[in-house]
N, C-alpha and C positions, 0 to 999 in steps of 0.2 A: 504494500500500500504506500502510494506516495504522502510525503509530509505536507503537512502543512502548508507551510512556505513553496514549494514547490507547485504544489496545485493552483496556490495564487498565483503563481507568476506565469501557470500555465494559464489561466484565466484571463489574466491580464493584456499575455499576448496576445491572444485571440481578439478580449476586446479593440486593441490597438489595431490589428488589422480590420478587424470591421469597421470602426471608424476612418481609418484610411480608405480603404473602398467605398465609405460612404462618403467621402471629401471628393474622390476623384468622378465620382458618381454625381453630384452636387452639382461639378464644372463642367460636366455634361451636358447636365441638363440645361444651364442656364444658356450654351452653345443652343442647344436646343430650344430653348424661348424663342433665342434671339432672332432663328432661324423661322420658327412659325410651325413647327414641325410638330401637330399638338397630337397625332396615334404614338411617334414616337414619345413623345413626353408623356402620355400616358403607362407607356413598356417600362420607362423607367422610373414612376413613380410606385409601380409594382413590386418593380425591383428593393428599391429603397425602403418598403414597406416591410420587405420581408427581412431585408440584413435589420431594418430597426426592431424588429420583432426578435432577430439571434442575439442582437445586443441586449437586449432585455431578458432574454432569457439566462446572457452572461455575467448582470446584473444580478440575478436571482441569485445566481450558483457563486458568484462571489460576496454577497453579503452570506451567505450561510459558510464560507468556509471563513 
C-alpha cells in the first residue's frame, strides 16, 4: 500500500495535469469564439465539462487522503 505522502503527490499530479489540459483547452476555445465556430465550441465545452468533473473527482480523493 502506498503512503501517504505518496498518494498525495500522486493526486496532485494528476490534478496538475488536468488543469493544464484544461488551460490549453480554454485557449482553444477562445481561438474558437473568435473564429464563430459555435458546433465546435460546443465539442469543447463537453470536453471541458468532463476533465472538470475528473478534477472534482480528484478533489474528492485528495481531501480524504
Amino acid at each position: 500500500m502506498k503512503g501517504l505522502w505518496e498518494r498525495l503527490v500522486e493526486i496532485l499530479e494528476k490534478e496538475s495535469a488536468l488543469y493544464r489540459d484544461i488551460l490549453d483547452l480554454s485557449r482553444h476555445k477562445t481561438s474558437t469564439i473568435v473564429e464563430g465556430k459555435v458546433s465546435q465550441l460546443e465539442q469543447l465545452t463537453g470536453v471541458e465539462q468532463k476533465l472538470l468533473l475528473n478534477v472534482g473527482g480528484l478533489e474528492q480523493q485528495r481531501e480524504e487522503v
